[in-house]
mmCIF file of the N, C-alpha and C atoms, coordinates in Angstrom:
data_MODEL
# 
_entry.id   MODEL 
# 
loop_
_atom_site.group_PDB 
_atom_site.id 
_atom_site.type_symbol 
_atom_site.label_atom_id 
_atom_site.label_alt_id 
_atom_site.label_comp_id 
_atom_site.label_asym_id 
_atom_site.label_entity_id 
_atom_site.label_seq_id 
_atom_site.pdbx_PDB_ins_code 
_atom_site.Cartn_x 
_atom_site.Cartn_y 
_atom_site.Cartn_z 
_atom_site.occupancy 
_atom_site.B_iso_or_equiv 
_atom_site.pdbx_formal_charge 
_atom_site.auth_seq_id 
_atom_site.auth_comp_id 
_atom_site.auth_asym_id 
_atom_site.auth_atom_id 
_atom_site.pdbx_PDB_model_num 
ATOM 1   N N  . UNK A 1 1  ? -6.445 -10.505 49.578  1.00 0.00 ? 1  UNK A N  1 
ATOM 2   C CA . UNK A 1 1  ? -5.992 -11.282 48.432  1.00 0.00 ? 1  UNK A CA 1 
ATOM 3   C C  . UNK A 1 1  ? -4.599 -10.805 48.040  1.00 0.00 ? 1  UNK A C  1 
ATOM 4   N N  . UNK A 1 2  ? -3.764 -11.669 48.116  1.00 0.00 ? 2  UNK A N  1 
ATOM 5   C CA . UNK A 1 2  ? -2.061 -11.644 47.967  1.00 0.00 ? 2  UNK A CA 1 
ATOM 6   C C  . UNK A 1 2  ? -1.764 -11.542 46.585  1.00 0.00 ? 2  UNK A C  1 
ATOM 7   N N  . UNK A 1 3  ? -0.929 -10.798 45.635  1.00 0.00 ? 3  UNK A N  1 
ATOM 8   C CA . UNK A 1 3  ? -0.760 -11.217 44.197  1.00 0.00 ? 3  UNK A CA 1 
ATOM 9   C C  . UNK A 1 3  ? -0.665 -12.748 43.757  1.00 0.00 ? 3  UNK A C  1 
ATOM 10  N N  . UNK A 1 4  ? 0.224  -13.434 44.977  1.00 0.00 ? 4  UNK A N  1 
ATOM 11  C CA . UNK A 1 4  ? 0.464  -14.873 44.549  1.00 0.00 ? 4  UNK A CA 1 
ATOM 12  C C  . UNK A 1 4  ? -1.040 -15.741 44.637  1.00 0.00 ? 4  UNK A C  1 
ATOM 13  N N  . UNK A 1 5  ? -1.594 -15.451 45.177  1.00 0.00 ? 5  UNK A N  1 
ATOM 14  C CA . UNK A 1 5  ? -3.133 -16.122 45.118  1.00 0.00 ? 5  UNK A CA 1 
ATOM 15  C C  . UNK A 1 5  ? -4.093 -15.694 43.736  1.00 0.00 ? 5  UNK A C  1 
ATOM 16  N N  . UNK A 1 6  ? -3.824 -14.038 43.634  1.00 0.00 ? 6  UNK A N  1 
ATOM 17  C CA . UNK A 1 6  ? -4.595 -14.180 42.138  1.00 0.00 ? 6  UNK A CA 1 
ATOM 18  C C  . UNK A 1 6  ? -3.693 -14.389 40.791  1.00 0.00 ? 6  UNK A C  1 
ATOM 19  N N  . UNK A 1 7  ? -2.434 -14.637 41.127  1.00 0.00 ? 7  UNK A N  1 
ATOM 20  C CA . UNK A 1 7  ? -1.941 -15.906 39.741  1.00 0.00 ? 7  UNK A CA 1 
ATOM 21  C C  . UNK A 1 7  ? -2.095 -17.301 40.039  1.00 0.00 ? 7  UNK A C  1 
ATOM 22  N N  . UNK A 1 8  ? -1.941 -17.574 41.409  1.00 0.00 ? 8  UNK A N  1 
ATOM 23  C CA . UNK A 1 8  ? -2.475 -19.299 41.034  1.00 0.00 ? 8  UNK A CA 1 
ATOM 24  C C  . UNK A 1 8  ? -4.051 -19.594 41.186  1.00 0.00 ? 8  UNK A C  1 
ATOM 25  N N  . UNK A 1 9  ? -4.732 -18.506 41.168  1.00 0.00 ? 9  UNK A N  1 
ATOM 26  C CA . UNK A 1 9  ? -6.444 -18.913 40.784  1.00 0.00 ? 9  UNK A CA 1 
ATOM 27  C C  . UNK A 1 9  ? -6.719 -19.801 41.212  1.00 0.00 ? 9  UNK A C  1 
ATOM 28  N N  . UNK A 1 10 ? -6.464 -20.161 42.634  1.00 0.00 ? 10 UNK A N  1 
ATOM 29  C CA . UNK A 1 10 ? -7.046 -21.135 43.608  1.00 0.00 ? 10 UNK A CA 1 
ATOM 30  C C  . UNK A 1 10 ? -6.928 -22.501 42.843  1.00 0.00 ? 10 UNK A C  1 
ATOM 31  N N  . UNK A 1 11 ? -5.764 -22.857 42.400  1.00 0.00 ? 11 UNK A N  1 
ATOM 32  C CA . UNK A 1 11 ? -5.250 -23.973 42.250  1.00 0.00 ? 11 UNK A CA 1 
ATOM 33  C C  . UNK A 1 11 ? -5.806 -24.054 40.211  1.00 0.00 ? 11 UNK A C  1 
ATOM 34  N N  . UNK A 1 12 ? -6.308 -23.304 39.830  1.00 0.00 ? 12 UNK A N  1 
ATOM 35  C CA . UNK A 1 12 ? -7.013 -23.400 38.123  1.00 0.00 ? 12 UNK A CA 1 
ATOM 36  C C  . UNK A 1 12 ? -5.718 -22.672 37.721  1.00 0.00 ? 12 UNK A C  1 
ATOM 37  N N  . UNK A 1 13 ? -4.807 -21.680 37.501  1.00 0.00 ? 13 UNK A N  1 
ATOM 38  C CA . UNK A 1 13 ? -4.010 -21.169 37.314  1.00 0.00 ? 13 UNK A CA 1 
ATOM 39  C C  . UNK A 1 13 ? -3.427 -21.371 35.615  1.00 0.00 ? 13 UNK A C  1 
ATOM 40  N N  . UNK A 1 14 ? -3.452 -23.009 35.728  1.00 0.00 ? 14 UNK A N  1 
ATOM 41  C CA . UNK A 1 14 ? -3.267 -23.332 34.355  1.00 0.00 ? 14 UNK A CA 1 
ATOM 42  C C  . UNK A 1 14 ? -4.218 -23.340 33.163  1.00 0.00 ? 14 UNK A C  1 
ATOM 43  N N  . UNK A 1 15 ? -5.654 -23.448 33.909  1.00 0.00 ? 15 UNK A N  1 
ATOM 44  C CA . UNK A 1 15 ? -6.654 -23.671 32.628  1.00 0.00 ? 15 UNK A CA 1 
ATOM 45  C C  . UNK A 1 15 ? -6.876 -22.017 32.139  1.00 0.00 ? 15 UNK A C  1 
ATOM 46  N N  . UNK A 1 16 ? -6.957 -21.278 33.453  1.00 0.00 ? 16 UNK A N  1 
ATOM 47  C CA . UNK A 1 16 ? -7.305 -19.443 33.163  1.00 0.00 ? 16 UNK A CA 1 
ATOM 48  C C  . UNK A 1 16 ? -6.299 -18.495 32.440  1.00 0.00 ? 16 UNK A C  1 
ATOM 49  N N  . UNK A 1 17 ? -5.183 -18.958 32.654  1.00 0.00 ? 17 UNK A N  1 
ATOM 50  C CA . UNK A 1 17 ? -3.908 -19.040 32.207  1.00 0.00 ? 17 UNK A CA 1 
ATOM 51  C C  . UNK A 1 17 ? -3.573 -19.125 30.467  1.00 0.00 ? 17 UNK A C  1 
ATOM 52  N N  . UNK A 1 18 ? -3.874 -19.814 29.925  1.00 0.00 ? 18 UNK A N  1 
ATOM 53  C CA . UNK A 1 18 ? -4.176 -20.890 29.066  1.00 0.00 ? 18 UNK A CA 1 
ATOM 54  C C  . UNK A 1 18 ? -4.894 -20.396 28.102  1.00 0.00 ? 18 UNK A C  1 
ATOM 55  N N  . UNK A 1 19 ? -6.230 -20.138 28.902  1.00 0.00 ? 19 UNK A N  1 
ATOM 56  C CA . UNK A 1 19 ? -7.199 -19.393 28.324  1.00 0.00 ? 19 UNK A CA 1 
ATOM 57  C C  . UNK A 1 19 ? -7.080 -18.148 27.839  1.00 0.00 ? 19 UNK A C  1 
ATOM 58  N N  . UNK A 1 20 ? -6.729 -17.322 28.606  1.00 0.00 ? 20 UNK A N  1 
ATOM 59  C CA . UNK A 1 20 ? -6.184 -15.984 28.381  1.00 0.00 ? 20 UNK A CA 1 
ATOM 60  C C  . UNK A 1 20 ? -5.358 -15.932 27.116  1.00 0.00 ? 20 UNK A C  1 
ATOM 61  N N  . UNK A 1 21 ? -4.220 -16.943 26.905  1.00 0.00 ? 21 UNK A N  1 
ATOM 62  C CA . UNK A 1 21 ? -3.089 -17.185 26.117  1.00 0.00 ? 21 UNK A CA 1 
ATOM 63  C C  . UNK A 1 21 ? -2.991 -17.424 24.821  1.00 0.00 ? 21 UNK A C  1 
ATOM 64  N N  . UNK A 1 22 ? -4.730 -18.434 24.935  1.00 0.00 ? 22 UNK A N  1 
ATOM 65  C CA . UNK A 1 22 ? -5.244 -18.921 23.528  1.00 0.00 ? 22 UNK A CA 1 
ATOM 66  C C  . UNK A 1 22 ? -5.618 -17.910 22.931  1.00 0.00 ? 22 UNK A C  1 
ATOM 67  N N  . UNK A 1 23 ? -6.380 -17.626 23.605  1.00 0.00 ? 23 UNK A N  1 
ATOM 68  C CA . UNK A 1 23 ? -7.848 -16.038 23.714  1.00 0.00 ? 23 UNK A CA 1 
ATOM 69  C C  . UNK A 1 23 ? -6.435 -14.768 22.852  1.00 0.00 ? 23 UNK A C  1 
ATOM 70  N N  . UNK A 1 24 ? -5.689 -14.307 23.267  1.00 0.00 ? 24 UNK A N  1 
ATOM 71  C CA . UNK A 1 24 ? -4.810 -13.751 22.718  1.00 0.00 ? 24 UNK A CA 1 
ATOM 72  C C  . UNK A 1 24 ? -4.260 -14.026 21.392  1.00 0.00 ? 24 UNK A C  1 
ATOM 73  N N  . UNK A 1 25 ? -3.784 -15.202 21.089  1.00 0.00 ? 25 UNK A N  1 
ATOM 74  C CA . UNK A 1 25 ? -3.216 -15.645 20.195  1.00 0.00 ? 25 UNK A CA 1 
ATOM 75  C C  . UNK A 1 25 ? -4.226 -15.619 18.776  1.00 0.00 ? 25 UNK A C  1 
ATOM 76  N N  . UNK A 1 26 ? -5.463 -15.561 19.330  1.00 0.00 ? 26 UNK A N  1 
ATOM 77  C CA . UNK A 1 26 ? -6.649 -16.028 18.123  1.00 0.00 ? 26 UNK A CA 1 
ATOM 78  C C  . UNK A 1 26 ? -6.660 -14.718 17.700  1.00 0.00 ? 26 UNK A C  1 
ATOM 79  N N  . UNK A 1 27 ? -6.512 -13.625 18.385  1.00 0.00 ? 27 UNK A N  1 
ATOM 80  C CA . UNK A 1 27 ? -7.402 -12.394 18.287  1.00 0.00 ? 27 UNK A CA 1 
ATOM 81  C C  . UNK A 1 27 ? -6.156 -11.513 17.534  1.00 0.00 ? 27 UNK A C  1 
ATOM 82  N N  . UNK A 1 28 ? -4.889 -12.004 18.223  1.00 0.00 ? 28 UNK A N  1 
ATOM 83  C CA . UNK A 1 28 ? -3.730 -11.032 17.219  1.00 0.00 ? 28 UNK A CA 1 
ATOM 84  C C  . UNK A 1 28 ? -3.718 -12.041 15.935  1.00 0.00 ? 28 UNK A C  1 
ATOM 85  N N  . UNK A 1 29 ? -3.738 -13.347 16.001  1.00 0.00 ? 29 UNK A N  1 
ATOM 86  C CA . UNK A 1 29 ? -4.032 -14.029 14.490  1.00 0.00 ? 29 UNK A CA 1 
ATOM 87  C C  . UNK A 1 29 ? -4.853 -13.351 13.417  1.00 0.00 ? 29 UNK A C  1 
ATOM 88  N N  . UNK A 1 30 ? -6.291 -12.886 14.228  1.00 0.00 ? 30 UNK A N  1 
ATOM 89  C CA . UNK A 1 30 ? -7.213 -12.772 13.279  1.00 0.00 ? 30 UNK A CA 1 
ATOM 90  C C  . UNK A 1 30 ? -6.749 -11.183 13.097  1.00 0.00 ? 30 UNK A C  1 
ATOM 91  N N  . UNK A 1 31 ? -6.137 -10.282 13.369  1.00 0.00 ? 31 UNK A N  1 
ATOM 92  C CA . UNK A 1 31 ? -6.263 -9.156  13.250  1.00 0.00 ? 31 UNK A CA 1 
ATOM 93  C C  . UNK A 1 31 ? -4.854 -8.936  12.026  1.00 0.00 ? 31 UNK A C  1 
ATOM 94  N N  . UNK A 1 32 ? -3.726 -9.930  12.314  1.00 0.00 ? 32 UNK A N  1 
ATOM 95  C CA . UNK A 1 32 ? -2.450 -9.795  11.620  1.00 0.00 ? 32 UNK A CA 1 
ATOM 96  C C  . UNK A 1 32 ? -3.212 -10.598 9.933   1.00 0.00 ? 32 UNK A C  1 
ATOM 97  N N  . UNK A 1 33 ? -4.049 -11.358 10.408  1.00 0.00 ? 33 UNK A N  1 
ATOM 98  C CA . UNK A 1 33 ? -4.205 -12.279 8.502   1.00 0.00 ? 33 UNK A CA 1 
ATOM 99  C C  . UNK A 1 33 ? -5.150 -11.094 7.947   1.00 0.00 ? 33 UNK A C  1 
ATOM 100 N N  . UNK A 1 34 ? -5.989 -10.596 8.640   1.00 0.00 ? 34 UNK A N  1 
ATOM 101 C CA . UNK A 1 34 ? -6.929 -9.410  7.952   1.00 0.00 ? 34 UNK A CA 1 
ATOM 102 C C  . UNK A 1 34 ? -6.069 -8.130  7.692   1.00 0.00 ? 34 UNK A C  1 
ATOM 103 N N  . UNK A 1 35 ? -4.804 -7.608  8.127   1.00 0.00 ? 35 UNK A N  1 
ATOM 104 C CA . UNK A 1 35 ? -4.087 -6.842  7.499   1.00 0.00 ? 35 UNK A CA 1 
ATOM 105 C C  . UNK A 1 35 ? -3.645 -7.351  6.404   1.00 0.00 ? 35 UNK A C  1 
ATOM 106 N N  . UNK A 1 36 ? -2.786 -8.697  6.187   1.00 0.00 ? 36 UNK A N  1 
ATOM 107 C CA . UNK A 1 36 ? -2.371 -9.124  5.599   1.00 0.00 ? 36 UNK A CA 1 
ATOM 108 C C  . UNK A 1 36 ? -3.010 -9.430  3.896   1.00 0.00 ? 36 UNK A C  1 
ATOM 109 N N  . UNK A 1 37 ? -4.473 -9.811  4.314   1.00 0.00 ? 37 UNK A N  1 
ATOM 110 C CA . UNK A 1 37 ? -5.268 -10.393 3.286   1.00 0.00 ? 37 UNK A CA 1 
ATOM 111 C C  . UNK A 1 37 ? -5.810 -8.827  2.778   1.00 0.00 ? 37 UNK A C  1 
ATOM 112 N N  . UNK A 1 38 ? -5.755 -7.849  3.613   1.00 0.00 ? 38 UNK A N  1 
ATOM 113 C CA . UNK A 1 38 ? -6.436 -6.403  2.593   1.00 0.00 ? 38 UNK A CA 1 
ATOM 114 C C  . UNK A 1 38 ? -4.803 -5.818  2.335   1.00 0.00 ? 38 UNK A C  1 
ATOM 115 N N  . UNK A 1 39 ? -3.856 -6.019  2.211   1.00 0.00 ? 39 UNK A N  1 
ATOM 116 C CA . UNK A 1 39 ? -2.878 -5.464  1.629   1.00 0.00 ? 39 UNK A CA 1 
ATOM 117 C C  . UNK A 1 39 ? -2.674 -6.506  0.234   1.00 0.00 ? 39 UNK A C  1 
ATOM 118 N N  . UNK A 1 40 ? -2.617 -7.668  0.140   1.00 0.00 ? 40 UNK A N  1 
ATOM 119 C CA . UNK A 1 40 ? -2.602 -8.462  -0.509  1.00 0.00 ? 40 UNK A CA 1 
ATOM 120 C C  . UNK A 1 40 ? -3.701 -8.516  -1.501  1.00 0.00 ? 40 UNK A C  1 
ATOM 121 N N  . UNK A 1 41 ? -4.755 -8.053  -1.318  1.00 0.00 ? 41 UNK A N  1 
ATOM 122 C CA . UNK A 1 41 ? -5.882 -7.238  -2.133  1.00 0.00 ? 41 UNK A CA 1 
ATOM 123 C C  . UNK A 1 41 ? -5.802 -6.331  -2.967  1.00 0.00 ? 41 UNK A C  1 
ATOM 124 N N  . UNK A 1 42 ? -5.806 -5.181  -2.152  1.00 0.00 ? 42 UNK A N  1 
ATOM 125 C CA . UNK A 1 42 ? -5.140 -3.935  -2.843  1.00 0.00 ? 42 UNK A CA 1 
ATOM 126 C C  . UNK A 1 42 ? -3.854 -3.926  -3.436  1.00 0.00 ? 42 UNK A C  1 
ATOM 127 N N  . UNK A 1 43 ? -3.040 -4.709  -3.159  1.00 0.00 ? 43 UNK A N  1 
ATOM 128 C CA . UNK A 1 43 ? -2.035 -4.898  -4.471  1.00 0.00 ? 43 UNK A CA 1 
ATOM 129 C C  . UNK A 1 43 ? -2.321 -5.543  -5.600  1.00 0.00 ? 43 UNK A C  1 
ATOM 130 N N  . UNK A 1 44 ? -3.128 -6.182  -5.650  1.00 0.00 ? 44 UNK A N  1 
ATOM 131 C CA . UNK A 1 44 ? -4.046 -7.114  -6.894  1.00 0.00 ? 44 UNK A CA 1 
ATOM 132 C C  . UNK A 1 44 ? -4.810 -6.048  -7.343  1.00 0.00 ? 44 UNK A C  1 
ATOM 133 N N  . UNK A 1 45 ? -5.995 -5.445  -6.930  1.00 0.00 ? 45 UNK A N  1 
ATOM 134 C CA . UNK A 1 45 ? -6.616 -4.595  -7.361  1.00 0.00 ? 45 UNK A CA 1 
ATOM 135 C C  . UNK A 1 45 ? -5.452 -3.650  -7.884  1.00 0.00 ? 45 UNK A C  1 
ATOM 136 N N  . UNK A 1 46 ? -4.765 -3.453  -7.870  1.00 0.00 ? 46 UNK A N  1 
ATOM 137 C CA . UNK A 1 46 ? -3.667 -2.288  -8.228  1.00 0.00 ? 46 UNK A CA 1 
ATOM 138 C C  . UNK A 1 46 ? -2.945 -2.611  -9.497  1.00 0.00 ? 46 UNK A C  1 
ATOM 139 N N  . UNK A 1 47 ? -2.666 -4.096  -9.388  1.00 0.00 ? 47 UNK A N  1 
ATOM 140 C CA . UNK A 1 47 ? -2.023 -4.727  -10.456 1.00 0.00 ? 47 UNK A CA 1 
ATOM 141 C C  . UNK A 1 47 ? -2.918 -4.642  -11.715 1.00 0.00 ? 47 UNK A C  1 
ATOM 142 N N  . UNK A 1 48 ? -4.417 -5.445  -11.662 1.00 0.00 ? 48 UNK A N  1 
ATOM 143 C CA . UNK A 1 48 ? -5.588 -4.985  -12.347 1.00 0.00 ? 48 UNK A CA 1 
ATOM 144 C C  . UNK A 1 48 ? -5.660 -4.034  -13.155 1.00 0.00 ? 48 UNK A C  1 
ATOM 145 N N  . UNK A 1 49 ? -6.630 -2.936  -12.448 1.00 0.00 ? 49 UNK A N  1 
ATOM 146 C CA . UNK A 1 49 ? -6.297 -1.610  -12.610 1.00 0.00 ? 49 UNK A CA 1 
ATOM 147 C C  . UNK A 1 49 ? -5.102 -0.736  -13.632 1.00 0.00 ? 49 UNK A C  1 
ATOM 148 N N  . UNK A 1 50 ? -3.826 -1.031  -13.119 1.00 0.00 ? 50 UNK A N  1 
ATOM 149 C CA . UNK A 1 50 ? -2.485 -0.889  -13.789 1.00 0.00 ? 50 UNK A CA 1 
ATOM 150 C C  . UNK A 1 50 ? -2.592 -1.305  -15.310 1.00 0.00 ? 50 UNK A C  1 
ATOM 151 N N  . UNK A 1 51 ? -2.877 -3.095  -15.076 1.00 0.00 ? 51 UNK A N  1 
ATOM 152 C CA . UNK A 1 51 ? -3.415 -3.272  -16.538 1.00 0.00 ? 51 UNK A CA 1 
ATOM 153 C C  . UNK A 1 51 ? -3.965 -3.290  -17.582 1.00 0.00 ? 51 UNK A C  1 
ATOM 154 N N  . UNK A 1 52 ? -4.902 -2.828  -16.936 1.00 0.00 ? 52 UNK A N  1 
ATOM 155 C CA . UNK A 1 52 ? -6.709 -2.177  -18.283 1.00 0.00 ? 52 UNK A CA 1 
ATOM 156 C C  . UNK A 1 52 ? -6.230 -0.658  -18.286 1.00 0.00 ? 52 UNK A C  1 
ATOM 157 N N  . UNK A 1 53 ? -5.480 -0.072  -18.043 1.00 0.00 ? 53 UNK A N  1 
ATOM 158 C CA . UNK A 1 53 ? -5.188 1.226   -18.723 1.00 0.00 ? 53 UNK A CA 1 
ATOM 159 C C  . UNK A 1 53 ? -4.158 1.451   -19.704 1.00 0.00 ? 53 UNK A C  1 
ATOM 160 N N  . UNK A 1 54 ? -3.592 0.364   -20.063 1.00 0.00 ? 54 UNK A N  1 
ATOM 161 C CA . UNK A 1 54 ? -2.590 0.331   -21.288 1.00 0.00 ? 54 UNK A CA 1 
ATOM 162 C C  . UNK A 1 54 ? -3.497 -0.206  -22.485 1.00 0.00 ? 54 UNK A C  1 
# 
């Protein structure tokens, strides 16, 4: 098996390809909005907090 045969995946190249690409994109999505959404939290909780002690 030649490198050029296991990137064109016996002619599928584009769907495995693709897949991989989506498959990636979902998984750094879901990992960048869940940083995002617990920093965006804890600054609220902070803001809160901040305010019931005056």
């Amino acid at each position: 098996m030649s490198l050029n045969n296991f990137f064109s995946m016996g002619g599928y190249a584009a769907y495995v390809w693709s897949a991989y690409g989506i498959s990636f994109i979902v998984l750094f999505l879901n990992i960048f909005l869940a940083v995002r959404n617990e920093r965006k939290t804890i600054d609220e909780l902070k803001k809160r907090l901040g305010s019931n002690n005056k």
